[in-house]
C-alpha positions as protocol buffer text, in pm:
chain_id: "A"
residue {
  index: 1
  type: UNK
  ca { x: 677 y: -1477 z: -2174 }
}
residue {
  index: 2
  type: UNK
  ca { x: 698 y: -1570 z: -1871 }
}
residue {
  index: 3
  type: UNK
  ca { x: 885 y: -1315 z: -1585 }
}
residue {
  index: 4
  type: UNK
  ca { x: 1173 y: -1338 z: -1363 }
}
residue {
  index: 5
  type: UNK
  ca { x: 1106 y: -1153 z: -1083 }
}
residue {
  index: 6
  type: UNK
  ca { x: 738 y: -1095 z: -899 }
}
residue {
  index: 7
  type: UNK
  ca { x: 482 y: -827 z: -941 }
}
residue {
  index: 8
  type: UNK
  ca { x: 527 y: -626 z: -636 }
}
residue {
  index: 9
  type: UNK
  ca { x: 167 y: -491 z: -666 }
}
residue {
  index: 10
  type: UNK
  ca { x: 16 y: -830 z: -547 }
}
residue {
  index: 11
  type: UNK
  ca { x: -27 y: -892 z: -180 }
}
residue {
  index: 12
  type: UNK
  ca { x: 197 y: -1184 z: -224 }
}
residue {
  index: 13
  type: UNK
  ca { x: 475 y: -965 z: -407 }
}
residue {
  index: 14
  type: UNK
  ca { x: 449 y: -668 z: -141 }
}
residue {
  index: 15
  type: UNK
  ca { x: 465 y: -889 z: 173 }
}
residue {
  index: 16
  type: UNK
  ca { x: 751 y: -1074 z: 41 }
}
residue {
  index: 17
  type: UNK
  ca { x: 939 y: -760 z: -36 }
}
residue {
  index: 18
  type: UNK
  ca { x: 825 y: -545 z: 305 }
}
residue {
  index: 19
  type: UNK
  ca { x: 630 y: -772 z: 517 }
}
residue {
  index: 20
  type: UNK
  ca { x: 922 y: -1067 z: 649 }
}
residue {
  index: 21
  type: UNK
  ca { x: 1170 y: -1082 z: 900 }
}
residue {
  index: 22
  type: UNK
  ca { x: 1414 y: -1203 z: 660 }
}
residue {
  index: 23
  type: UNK
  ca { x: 1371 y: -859 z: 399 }
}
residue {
  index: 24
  type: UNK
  ca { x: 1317 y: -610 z: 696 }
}
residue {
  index: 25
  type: UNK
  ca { x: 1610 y: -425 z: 570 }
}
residue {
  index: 26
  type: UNK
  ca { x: 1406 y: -357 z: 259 }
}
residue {
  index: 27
  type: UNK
  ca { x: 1140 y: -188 z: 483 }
}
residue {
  index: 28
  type: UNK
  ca { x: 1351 y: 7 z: 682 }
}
residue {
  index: 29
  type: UNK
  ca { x: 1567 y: 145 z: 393 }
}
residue {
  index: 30
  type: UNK
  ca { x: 1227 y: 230 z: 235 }
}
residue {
  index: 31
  type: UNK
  ca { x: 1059 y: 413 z: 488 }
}
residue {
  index: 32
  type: UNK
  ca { x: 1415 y: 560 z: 582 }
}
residue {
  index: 33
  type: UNK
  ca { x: 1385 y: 813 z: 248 }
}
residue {
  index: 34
  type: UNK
  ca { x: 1052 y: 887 z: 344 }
}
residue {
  index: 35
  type: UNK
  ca { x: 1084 y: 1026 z: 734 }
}
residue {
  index: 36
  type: UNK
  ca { x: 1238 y: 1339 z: 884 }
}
residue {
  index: 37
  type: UNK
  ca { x: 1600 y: 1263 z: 1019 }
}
residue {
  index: 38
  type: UNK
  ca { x: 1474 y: 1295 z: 1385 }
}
residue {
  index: 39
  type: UNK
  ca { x: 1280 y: 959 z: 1312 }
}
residue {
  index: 40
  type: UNK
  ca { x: 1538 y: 749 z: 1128 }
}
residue {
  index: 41
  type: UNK
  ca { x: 1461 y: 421 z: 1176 }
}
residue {
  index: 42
  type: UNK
  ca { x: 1728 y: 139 z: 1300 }
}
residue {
  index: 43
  type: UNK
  ca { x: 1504 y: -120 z: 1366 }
}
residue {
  index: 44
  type: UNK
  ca { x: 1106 y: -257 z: 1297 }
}
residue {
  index: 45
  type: UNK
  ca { x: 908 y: -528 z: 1496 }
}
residue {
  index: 46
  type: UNK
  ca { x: 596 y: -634 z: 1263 }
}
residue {
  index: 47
  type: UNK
  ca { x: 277 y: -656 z: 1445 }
}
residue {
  index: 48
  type: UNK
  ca { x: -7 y: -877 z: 1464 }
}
residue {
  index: 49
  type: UNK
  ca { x: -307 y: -724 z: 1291 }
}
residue {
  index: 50
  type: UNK
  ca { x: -532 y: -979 z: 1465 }
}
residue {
  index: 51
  type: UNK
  ca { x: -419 y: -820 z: 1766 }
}
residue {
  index: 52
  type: UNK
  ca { x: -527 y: -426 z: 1669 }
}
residue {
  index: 53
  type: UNK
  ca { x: -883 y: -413 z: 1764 }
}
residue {
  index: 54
  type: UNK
  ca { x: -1230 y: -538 z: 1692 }
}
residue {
  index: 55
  type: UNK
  ca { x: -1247 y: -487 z: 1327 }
}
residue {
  index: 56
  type: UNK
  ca { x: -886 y: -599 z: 1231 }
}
residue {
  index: 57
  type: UNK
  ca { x: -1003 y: -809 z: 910 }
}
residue {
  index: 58
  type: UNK
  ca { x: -1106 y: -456 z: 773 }
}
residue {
  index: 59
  type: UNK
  ca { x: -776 y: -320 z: 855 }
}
residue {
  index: 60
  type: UNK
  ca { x: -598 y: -618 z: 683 }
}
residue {
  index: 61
  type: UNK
  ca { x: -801 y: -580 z: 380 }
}
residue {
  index: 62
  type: UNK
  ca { x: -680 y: -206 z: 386 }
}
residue {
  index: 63
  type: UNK
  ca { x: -325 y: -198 z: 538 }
}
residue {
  index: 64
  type: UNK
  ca { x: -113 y: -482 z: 499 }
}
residue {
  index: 65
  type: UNK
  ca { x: 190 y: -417 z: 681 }
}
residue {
  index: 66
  type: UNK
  ca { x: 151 y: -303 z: 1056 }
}
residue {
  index: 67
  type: UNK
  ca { x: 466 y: -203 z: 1251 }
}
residue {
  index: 68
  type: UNK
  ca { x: 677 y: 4 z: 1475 }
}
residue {
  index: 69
  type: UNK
  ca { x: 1023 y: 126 z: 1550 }
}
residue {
  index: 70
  type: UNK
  ca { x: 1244 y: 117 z: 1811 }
}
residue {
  index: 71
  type: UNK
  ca { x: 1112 y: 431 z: 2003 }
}
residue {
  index: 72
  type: UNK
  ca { x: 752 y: 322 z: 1937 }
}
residue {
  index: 73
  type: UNK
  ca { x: 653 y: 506 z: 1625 }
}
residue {
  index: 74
  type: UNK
  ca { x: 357 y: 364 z: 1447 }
}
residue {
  index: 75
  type: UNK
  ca { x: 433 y: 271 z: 1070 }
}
residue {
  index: 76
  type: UNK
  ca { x: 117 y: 165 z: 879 }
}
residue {
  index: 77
  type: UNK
  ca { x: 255 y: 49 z: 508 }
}
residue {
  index: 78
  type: UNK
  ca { x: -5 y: -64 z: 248 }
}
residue {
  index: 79
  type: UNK
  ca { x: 14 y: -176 z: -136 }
}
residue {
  index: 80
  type: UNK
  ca { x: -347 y: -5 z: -265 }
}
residue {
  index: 81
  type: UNK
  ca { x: -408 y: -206 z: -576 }
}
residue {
  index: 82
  type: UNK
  ca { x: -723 y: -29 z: -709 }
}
residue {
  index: 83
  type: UNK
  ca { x: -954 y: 272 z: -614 }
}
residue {
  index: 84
  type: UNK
  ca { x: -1195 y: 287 z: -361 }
}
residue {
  index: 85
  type: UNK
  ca { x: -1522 y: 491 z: -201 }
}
residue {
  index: 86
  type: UNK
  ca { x: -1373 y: 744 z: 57 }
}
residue {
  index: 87
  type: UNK
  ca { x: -1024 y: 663 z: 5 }
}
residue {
  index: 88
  type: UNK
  ca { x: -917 y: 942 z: 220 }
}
residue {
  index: 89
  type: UNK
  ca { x: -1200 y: 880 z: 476 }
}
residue {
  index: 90
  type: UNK
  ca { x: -1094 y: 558 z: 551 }
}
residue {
  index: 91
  type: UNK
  ca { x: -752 y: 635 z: 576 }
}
residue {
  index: 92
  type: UNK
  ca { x: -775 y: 891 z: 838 }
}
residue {
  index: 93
  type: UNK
  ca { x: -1027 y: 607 z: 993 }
}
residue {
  index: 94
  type: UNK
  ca { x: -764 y: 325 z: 1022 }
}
residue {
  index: 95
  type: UNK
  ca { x: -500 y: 547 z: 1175 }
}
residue {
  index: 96
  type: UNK
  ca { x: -703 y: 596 z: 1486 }
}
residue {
  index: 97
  type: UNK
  ca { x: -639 y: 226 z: 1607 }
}
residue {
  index: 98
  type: UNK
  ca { x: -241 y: 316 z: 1630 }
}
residue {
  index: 99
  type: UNK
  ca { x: -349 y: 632 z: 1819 }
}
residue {
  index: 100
  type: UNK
  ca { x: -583 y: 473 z: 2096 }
}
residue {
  index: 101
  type: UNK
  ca { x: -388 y: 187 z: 2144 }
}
residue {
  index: 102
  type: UNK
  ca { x: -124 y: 399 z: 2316 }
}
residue {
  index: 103
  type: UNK
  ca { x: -390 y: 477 z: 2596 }
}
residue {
  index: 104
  type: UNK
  ca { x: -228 y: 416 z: 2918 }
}
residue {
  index: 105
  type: UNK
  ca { x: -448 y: 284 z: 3228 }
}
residue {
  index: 106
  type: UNK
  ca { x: -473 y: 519 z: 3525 }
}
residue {
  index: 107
  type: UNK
  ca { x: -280 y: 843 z: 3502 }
}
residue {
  index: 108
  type: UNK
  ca { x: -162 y: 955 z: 3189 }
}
residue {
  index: 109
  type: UNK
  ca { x: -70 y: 1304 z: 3018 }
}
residue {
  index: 110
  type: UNK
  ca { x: -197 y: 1204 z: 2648 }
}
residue {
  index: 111
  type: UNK
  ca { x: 142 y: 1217 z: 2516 }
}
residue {
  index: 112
  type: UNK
  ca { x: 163 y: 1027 z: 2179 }
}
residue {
  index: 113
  type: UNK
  ca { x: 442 y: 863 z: 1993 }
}
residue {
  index: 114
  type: UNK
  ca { x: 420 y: 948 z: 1611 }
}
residue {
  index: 115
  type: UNK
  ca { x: 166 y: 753 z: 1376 }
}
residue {
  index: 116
  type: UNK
  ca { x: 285 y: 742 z: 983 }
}
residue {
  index: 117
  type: UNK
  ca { x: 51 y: 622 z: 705 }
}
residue {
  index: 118
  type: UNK
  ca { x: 299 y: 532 z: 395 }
}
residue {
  index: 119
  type: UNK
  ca { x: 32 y: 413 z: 94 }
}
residue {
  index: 120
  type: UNK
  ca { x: 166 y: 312 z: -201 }
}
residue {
  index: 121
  type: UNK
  ca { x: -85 y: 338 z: -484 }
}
residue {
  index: 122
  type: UNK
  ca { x: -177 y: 163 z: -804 }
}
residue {
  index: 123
  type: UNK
  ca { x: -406 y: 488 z: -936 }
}
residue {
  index: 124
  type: UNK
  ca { x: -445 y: 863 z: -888 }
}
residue {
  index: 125
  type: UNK
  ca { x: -616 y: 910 z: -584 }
}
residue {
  index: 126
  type: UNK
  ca { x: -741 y: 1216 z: -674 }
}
residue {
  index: 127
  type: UNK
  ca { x: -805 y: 1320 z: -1010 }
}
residue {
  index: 128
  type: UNK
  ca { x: -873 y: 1690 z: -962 }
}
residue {
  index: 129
  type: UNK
  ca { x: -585 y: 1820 z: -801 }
}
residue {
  index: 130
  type: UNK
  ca { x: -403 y: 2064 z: -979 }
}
residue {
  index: 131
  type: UNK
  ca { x: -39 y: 1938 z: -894 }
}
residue {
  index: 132
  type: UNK
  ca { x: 68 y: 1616 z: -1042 }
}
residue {
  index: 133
  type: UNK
  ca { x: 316 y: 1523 z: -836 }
}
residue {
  index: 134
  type: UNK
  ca { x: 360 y: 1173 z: -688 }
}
residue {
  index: 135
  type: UNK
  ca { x: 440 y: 1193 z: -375 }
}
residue {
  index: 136
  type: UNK
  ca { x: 202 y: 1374 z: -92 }
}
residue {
  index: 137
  type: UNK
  ca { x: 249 y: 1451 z: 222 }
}
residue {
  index: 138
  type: UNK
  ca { x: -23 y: 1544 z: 475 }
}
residue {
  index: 139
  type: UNK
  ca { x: -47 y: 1695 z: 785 }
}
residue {
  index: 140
  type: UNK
  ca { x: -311 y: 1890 z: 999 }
}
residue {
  index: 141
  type: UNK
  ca { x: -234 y: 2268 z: 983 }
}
residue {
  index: 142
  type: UNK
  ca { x: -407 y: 2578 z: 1083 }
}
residue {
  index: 143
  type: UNK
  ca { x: -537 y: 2846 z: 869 }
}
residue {
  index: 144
  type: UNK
  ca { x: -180 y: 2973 z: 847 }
}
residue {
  index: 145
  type: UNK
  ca { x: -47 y: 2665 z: 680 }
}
residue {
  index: 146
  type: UNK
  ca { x: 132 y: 2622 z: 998 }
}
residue {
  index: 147
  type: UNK
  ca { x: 157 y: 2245 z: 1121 }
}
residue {
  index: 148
  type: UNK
  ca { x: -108 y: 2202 z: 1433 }
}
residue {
  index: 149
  type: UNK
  ca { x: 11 y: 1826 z: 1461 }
}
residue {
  index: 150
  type: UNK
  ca { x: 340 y: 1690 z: 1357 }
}
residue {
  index: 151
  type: UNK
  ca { x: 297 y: 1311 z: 1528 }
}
residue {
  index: 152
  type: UNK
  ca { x: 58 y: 1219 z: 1228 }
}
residue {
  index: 153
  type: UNK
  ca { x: 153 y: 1232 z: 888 }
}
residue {
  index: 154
  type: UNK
  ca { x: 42 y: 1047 z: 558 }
}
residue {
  index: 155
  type: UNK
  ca { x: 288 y: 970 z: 292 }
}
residue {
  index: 156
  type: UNK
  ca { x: 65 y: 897 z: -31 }
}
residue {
  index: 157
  type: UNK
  ca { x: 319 y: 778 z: -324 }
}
residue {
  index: 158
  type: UNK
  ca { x: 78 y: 719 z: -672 }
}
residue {
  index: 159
  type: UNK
  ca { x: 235 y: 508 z: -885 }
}
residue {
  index: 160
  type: UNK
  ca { x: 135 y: 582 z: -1211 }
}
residue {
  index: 161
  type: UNK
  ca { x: 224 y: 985 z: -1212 }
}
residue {
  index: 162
  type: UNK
  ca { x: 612 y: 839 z: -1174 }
}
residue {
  index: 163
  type: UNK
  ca { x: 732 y: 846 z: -1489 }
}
residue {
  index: 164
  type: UNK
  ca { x: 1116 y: 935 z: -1490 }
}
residue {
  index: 165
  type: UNK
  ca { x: 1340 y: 667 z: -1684 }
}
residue {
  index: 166
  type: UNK
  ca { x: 1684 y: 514 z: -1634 }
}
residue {
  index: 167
  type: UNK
  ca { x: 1866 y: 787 z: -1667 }
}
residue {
  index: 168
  type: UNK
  ca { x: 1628 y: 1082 z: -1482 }
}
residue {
  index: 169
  type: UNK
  ca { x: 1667 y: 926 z: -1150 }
}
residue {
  index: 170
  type: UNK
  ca { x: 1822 y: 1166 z: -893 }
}
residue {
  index: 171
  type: UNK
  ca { x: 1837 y: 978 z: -564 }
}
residue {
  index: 172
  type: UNK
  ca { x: 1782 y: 689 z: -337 }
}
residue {
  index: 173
  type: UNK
  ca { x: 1431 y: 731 z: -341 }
}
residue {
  index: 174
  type: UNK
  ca { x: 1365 y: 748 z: -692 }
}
residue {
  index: 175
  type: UNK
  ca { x: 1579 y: 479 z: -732 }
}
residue {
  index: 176
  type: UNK
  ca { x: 1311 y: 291 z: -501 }
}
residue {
  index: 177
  type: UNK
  ca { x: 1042 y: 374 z: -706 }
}
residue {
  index: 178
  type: UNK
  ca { x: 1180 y: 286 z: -1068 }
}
residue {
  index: 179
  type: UNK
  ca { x: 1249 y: -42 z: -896 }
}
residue {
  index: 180
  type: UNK
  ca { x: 905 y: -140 z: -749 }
}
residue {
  index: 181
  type: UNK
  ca { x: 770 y: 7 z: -1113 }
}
residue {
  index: 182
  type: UNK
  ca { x: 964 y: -209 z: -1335 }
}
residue {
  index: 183
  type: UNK
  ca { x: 1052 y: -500 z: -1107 }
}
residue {
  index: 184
  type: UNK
  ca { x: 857 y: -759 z: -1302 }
}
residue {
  index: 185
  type: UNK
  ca { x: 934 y: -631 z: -1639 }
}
residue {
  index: 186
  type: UNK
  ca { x: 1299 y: -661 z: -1526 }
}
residue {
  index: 187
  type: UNK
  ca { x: 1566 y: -913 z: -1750 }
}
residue {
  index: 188
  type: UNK
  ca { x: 1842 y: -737 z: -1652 }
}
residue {
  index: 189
  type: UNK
  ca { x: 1975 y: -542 z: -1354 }
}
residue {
  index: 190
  type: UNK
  ca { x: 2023 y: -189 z: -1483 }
}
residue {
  index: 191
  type: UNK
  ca { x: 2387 y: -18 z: -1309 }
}
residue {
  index: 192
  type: UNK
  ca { x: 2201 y: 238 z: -1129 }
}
residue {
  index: 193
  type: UNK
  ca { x: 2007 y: -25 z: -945 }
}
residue {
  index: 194
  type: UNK
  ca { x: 2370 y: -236 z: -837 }
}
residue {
  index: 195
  type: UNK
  ca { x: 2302 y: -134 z: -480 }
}
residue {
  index: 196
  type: UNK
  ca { x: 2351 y: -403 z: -182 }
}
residue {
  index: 197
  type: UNK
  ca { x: 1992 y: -306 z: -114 }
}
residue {
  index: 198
  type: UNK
  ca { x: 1801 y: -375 z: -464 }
}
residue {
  index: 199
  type: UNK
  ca { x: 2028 y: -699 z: -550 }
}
residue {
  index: 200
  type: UNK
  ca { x: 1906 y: -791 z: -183 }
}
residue {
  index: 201
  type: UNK
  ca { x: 1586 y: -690 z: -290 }
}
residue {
  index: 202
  type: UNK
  ca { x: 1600 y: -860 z: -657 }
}
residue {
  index: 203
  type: UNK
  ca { x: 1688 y: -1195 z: -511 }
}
residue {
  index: 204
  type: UNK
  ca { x: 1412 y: -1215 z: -270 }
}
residue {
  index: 205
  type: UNK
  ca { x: 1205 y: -1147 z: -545 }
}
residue {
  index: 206
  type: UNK
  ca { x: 1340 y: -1392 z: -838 }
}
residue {
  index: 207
  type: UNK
  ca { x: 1067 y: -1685 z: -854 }
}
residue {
  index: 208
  type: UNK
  ca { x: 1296 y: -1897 z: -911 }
}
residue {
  index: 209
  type: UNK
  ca { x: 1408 y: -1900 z: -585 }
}
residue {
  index: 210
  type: UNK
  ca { x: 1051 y: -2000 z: -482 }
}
residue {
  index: 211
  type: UNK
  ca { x: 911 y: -2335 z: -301 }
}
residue {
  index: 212
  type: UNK
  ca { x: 630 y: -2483 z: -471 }
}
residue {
  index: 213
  type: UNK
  ca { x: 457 y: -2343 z: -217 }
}
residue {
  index: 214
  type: UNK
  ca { x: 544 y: -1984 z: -249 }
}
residue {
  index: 215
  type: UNK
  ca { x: 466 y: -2041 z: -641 }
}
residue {
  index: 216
  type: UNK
  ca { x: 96 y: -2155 z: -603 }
}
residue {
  index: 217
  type: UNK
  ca { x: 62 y: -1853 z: -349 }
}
residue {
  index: 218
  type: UNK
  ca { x: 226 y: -1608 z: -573 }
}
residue {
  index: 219
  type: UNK
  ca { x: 50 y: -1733 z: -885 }
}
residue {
  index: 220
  type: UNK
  ca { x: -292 y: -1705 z: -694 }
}
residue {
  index: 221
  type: UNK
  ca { x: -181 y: -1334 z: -562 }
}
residue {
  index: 222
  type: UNK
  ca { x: -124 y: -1275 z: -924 }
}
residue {
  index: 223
  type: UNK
  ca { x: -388 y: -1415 z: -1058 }
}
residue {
  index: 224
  type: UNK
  ca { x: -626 y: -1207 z: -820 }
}
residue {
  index: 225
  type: UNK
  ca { x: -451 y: -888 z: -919 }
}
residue {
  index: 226
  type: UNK
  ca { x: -481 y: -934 z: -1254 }
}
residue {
  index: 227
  type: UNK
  ca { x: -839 y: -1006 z: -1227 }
}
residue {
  index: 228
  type: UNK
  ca { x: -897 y: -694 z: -1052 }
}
residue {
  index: 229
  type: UNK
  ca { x: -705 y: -449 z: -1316 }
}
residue {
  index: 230
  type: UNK
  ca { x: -903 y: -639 z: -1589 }
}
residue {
  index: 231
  type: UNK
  ca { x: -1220 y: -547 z: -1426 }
}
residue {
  index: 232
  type: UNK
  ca { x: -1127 y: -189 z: -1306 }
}
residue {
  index: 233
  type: UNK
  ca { x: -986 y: -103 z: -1675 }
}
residue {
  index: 234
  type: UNK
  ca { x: -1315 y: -241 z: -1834 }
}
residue {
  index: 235
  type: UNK
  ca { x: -1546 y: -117 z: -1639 }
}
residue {
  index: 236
  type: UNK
  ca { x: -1390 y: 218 z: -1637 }
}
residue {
  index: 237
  type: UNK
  ca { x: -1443 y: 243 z: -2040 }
}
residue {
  index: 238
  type: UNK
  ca { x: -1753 y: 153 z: -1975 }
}
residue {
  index: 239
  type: UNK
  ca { x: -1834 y: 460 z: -1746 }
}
residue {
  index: 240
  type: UNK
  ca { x: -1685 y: 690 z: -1988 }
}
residue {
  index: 241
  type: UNK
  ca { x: -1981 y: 577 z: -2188 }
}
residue {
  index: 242
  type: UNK
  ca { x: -2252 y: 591 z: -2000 }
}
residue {
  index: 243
  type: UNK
  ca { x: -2171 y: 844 z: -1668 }
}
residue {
  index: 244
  type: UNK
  ca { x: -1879 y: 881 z: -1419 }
}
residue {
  index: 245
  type: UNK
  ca { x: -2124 y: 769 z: -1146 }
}
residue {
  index: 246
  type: UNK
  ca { x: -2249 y: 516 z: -1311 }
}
residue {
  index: 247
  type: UNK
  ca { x: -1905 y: 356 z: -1395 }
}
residue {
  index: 248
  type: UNK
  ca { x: -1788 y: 374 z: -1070 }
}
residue {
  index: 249
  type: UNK
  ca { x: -2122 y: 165 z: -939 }
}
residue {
  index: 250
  type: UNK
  ca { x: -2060 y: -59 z: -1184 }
}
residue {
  index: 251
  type: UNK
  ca { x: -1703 y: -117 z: -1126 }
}
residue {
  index: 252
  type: UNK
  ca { x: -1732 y: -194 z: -760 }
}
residue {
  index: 253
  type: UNK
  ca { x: -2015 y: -422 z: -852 }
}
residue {
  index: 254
  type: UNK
  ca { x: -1808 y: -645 z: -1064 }
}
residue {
  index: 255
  type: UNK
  ca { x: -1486 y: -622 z: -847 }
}
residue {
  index: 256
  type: UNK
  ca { x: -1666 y: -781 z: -548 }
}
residue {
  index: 257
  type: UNK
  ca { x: -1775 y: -1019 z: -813 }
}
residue {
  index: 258
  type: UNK
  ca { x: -1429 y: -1118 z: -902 }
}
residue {
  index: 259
  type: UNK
  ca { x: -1314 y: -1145 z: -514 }
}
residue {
  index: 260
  type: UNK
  ca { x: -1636 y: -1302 z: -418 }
}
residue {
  index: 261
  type: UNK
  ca { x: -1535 y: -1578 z: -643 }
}
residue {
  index: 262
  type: UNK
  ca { x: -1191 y: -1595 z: -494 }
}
residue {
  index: 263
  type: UNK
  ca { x: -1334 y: -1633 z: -173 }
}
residue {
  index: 264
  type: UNK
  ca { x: -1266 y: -1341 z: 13 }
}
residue {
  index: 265
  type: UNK
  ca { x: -1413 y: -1229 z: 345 }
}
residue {
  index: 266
  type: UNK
  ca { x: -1756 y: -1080 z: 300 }
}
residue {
  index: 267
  type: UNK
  ca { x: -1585 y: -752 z: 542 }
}
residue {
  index: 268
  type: UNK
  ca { x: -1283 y: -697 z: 285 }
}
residue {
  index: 269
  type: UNK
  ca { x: -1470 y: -716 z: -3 }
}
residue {
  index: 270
  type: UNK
  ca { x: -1703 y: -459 z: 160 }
}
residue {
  index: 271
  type: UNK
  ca { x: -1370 y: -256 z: 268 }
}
residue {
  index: 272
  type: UNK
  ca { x: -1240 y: -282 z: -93 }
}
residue {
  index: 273
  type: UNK
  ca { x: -1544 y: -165 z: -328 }
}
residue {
  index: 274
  type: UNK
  ca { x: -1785 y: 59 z: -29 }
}
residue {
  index: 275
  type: UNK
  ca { x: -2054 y: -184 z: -96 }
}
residue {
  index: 276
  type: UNK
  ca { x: -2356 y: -292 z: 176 }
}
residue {
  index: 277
  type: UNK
  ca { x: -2319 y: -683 z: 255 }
}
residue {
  index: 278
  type: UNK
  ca { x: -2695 y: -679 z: 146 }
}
residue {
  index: 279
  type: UNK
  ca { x: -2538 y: -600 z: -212 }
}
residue {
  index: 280
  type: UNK
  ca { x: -2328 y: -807 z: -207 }
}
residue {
  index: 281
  type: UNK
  ca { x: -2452 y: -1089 z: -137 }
}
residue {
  index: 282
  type: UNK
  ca { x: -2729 y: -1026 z: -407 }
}
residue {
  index: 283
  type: UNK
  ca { x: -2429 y: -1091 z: -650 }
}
């Protein structure tokens, strides 16, 4: 059967909703639940990830959305579709391009405007922690548990440890999440979602409303995503067989595979899976 409204776990279905002037609003009202009231957002300007530095393909295979607010905070928003090598290495890695790019020339005091990583996650990042919960946040503290650093903070939101239903959601920000979760399983707009934000949000994403343009790009982006569950899901059984290691070697194997064949940059699929070009191109 086919579905009314787009996967929002596909790059296609995550830019559309976050990534566009015309569903900014979206963003903001997102991010809004997520930040301390002293950094309220009013408004975004999207950035240019050619323009962030030498490696920028690698950051566009990691973060897709790249922007900043009004008094210069940093906003790096990504949809993480499946598990990687050093998730949290990388992370941290990325979020030093927002922090050297505000290196002034001549004098300056090192004073730096607030970086935020907000990654929203198709898996459990990290299996062995012994709270559940699905939202993290991170900062660097002391051996007090006292904050060293407020002006960078990651937001990690795993999908699949939100759970609640219709009827358990308790505020705006749940209300966010049950939406991205269910958004392409959607017929019918449920009453708790009748918000001038998520009808805004459910008509940008009704295909229906796409060009044929938009539709051979979504369809592709789906497609790809699809692909790339298949594979993870697969190859994960198949580790359970024969070693955890094992499992995971073999599951970044066939994932470049499956983007290889899409024809993907050699550098993302490396970003994606943790592989060596050399193995990669030996697939």
């Amino acid at each position: 059967m086919k579905t009314k409204y787009i996967n929002p776990y596909t790059d296609f279905g995550f830019k559309k909703l976050f990534g566009e002037e015309a569903s900014k609003d979206l963003l903001i009202d997102f991010l809004n639940q997520l930040l301390p009231a002293e950094h309220t957002i009013i408004n975004v300007t999207f950035r240019n990830p050619e323009q962030l530095g030498a490696v920028a393909a690698e950051r566009k295979a990691i973060f897709d959305i790249h922007c900043e607010n009004e008094k210069g905070d940093q906003f790096i928003v990504e949809m993480q579709k499946a598990k990687i090598k050093f998730f949290k290495d990388r992370a941290v890695f990325y979020t030093t391009f927002p922090i050297r790019e505000q290196a002034e020339k001549g004098d300056w005091d090192f004073k730096l405007k607030p970086v935020y990583c907000v990654a929203l996650l198709d898996f459990e990042f990290d299996d062995h922690r012994v709270q559940k919960n699905h939202l993290t946040h991170v900062q660097l503290k002391d051996q007090y548990c006292q904050t060293f650093f407020d002006k960078l903070t990651y937001i990690f939101i795993e999908m699949p440890r939100f759970t609640k239903e219709e009827g358990q959601l308790e505020n705006h920000f749940d209300k966010w999440l049950y939406f991205l979760k269910h958004l392409e399983s959607i017929e019918l707009i449920p009453d708790i979602l009748n918000e001038q934000v998520f009808l805004k949000g459910f008509e940008i994403a009704r295909i229906a409303n796409f060009d044929e343009n938009e539709l051979t790009e979504y369809e592709d982006s789906l497609k790809t995503y699809r692909d790339l569950k298949g594979v993870i899901d697969t190859s994960f059984e198949e580790g359970e067989k024969v070693g955890y290691d094992k499992g995971k070697d073999e599951k970044a194997r066939q994932i470049a595979k499956v983007m290889k064949n899409e024809g993907e940059p050699l550098e993302k699929i490396a970003s994606f899976t943790g592989l060596s070009r050399e193995e990669i191109d030996k697939l």
